[in-house]
N, C-alpha and C positions, 0 to 999 in steps of 0.2 A: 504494500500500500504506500511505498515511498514515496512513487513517483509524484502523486499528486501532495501529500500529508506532508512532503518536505518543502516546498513549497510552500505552502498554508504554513506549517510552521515557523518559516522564516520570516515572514510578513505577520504573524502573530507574534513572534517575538518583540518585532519591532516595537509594536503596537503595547503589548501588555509587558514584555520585561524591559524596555529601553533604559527605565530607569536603575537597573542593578546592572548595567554592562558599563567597560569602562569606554569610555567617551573615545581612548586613543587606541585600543585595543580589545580584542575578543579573542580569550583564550578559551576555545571550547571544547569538550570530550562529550561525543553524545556514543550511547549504547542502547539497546533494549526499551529504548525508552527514557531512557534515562538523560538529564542534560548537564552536566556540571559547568561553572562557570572557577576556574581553578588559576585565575591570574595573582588571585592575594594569597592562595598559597603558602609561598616563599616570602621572604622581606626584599624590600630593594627593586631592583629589577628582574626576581625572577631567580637568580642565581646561589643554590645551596651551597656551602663549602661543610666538606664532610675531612675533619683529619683522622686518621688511623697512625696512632703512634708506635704498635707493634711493627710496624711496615714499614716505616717512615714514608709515609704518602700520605697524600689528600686530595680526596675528590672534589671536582665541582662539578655540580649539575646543576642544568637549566631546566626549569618547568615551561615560562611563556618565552624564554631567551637562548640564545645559544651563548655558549662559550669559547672563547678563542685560546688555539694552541698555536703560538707563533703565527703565520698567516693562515692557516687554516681552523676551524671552527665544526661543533658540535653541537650535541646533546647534554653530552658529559665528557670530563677529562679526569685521569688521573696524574697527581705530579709525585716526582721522585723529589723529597726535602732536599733529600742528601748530595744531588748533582742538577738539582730543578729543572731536569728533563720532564717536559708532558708528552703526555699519550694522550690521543683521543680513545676515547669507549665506544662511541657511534660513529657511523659512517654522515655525514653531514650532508648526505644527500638523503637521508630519511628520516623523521618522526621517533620519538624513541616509541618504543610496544605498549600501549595501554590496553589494558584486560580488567577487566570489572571481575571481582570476587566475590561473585553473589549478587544478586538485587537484595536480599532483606538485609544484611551489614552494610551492604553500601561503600566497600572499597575497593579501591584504583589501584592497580598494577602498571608502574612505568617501570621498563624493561629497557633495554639496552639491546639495539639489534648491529648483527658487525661486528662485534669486539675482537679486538687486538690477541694473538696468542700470549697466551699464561706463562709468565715467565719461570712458574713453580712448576707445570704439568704443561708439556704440550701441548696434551689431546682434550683437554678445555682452552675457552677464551675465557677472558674477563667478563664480570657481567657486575653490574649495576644495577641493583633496584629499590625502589622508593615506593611505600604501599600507604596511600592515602587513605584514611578515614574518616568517615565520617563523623564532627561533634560540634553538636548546638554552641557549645563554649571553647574558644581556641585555647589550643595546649602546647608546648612547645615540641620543635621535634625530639623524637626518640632514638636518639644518635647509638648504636652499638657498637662501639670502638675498639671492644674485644677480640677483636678478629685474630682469627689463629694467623703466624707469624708467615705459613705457605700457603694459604686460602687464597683465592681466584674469584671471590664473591663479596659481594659491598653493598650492606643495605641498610636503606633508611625506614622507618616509619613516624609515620604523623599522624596524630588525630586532632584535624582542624574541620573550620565549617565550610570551610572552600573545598572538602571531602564531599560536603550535602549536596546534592545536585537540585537547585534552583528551577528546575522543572523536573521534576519525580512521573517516572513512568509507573505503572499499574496493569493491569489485568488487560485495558481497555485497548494499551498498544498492544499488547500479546495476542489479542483476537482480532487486532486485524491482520498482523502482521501471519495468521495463524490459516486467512483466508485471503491472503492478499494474493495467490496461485490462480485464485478462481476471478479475480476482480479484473486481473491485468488484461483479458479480451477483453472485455467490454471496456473499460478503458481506452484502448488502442481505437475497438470502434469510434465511440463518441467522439476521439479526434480526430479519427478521419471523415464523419461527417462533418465536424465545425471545419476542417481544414478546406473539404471541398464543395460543400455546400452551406455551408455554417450561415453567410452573408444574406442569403436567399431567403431560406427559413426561419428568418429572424424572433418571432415570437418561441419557437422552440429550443432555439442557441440561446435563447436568455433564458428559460425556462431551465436546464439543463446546466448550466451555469451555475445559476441562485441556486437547485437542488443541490448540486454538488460542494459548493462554496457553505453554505449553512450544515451541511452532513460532517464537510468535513472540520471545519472550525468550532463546530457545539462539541465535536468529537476531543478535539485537540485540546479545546479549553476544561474541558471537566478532568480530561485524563490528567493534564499539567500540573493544572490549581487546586483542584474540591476532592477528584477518588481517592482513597489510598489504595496501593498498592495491592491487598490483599481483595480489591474488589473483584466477586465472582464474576464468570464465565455470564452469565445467564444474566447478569444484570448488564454486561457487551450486547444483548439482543434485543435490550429493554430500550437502554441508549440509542441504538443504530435506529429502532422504529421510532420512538421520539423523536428522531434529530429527522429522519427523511417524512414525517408527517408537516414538523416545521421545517422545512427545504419545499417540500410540495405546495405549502402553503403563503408561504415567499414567494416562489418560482412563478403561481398563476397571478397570482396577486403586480409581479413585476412586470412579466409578458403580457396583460392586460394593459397596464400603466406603460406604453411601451415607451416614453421618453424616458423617465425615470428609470428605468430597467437599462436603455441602451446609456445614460448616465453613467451608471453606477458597473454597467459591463468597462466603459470606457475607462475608467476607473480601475475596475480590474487587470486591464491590457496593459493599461500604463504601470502599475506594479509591477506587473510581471515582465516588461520590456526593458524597465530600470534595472531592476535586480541581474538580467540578463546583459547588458550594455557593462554594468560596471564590474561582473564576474570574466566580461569578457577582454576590455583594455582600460576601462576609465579609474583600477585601482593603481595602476601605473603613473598615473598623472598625479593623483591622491589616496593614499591607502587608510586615509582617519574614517571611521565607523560612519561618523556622523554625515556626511558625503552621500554615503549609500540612502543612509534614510532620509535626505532633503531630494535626493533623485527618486525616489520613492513619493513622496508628496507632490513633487511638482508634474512629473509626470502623468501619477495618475490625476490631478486636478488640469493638465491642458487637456489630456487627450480626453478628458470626459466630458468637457466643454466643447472641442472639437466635435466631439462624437453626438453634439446637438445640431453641427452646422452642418458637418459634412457627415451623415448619417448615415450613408451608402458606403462609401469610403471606409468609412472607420469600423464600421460594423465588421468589414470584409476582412481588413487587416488586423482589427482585432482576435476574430474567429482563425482566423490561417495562423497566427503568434500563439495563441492557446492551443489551439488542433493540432501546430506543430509540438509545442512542447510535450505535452501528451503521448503523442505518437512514439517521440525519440524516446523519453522517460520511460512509458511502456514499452518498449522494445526492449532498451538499457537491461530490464529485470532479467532478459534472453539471454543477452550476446555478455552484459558486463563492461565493466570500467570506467560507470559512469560515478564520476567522484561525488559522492554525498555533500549536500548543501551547506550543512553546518561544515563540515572539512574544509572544503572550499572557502567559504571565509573567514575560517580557523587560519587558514595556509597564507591569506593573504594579509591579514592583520597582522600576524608573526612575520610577513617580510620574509615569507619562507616561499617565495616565486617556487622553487628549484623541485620544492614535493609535489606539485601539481603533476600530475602525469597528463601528455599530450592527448589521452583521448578524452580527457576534461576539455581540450581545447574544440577539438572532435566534433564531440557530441554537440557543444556549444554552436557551433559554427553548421553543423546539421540539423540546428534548431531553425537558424535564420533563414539557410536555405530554405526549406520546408516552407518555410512561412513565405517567403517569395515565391514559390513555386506555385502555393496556395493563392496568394494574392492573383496574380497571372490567370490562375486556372479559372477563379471565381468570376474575374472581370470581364474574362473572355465566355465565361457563360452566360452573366450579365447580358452583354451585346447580342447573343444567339439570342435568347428569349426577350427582349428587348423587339425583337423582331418580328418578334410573335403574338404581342403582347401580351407579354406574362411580366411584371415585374415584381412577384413577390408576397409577400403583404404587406409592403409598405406603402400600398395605396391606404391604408388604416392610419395614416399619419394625418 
């Protein structure tokens, strides 16, 4: 259910947790549901310093920063006191390994991936790990310095409240993520209607829209904020009929009111076209948070002003930019590589261009196409029944 919930997520974040993110950066681990916001962490900028005086070393590790070894740069390093040579622990082309231990404890496994051979054993590398948890009240870390004198392993533990993840996942994401096999055709369909007739069919692109956009956001917002975690199965079936009676009842309610509906779609497309322009080169220009969400505002406020003047036009290019996204996101669940949304401006916040992998760029750029393609395809159907005259129901204007 990613394709579209992440998405929605993201633009709900905006919206309801703006205010617990840091203005200059977003340091985020999402799992299972779960969403941690783990930039306070650490003190400073990020940067643990761990000494082991059996060894004579001391690590440092970066939670939102990396750390520099001479010109090059990590995750974590270890240095030798005694000759202050560093070692990098991670490869600085990737992420260190975050692993959730358990949803009911609620702690983080950052891991070290790459490490350097063991200067005690061979046939181990070094490994670094730091295991966050979860606690209403910050504690200091729990430094274990005892390390045997040959050991090849270096761990920290914390229980802070930057362990708690600020959006807590529940039962709610598990059922759909549970049925989300069965969702992904029909998904793919509805964007290839809006992609290729979406424009035409206006009252039902909006209808189909609002359904989905209220299903999934009453969705997101209960599972976030109000469920706990231990919320049954059965109460997932109770929710999904609730939210799609209010989607049903939005959706006719909009498609009747059909400026206000092609409004508020307009609205939607420009969201969805911000967040997609500035994932795609405008973090390059500016990578501060707050960028994204005034491209977010402003967008969706022209195009849905737009989308009163020129209502033919923007109907089309909005339905082809959703129908696209759709499409590529549902396929993504097939083929794979499509970088998850919170990671994506995890990677770019962190100044960590270098972990994107190119089929993020890919998929991105097979978004747009799509949507040009769609556009095209639409406008040239336009003209054909234009001819016929058939123009739609937008004689209902």
């Amino acid at each position: 259910m990613g394709y579209i919930s992440n998405c929605l997520c993201t633009i709900m974040l905006i919206v309801l947790a703006s205010a617990q993110l840091e203005a200059d950066k977003l340091c985020i681990y999402k799992s299972q549901g779960n969403i941690w916001r783990i930039s306070s962490a650490a003190p400073g900028e990020g940067i643990i310093t761990v000494p082991y005086p059996a060894q004579n070393k001391e690590i440092e590790f970066g939670i939102c920063e990396k750390v520099k070894c001479g010109d090059d740069e990590g995750y974590a390093l270890m240095t030798d006191l005694g000759t202050g040579k560093c070692t990098l622990l991670t490869d600085d082309k990737k992420n260190p390994k975050v692993t959730p231990l358990g949803n009911e404890d609620l702690k983080l496994l950052f891991q070290n991936t790459n490490g350097p051979e063991c200067e005690f054993d061979a046939a181990q590398d070094y490994k670094f790990q730091m295991v966050l948890e979860c606690n209403g009240d910050d504690e200091d870390f729990s430094i274990d310095t005892s390390v045997e004198p040959d050991s090849c392993t270096y761990a920290v533990k914390a229980k802070k409240k930057a362990g708690c993840p600020f959006i807590r996942g529940n039962a709610i994401w598990k059922f759909l993520d549970k049925y989300s096999v069965y969702v992904t055709p029909a998904v793919i369909i509805v964007g290839a209607f809006f992609l290729m007739v979406g424009g035409y069919f206006k009252k039902i692109s909006i209808f189909l829209i609002v359904l989905t956009s209220v299903v999934f956001i009453s969705i997101f917002a209960l599972y976030a904020f109000i469920l706990p975690y231990s919320t049954p199965e059965w109460a997932g079936w109770v929710i999904i009929i609730c939210s799609v009676i209010a989607g049903l009842i939005a959706g006719f309610f909009l498609a009747t009111f059909l400026k206000i509906g092609v409004f508020l779609l307009g609205a939607w497309g420009g969201a969805m076209l911000a967040t997609t322009l500035y994932g795609l080169f405008v973090y390059k220009i500016s990578d501060k948070s707050y960028v994204l969400y005034i491209m977010i505002a402003v967008f969706a406020l022209i195009i849905a002003l737009l989308s009163l003047k020129l209502l033919k036009l923007v109907l089309v290019i909005c339905t082809s930019f959703i129908g696209a996204y759709m499409v590529v996101r549902g396929a993504a669940v097939y083929i794979g590589g499509y970088t998850n949304e919170f990671q994506l401006i995890n990677e770019i916040q962190a100044k960590d261009i270098d972990n994107i992998p190119w089929s993020a760029y890919v998929y991105i750029l097979s978004i747009f196409a799509l949507a040009v393609l769609g556009i095209l395809f639409q406008q040239y159907r336009f003209k054909l029944l234009s001819r016929k005259g058939r123009s739609g129901d937008y004689q209902n204007l």
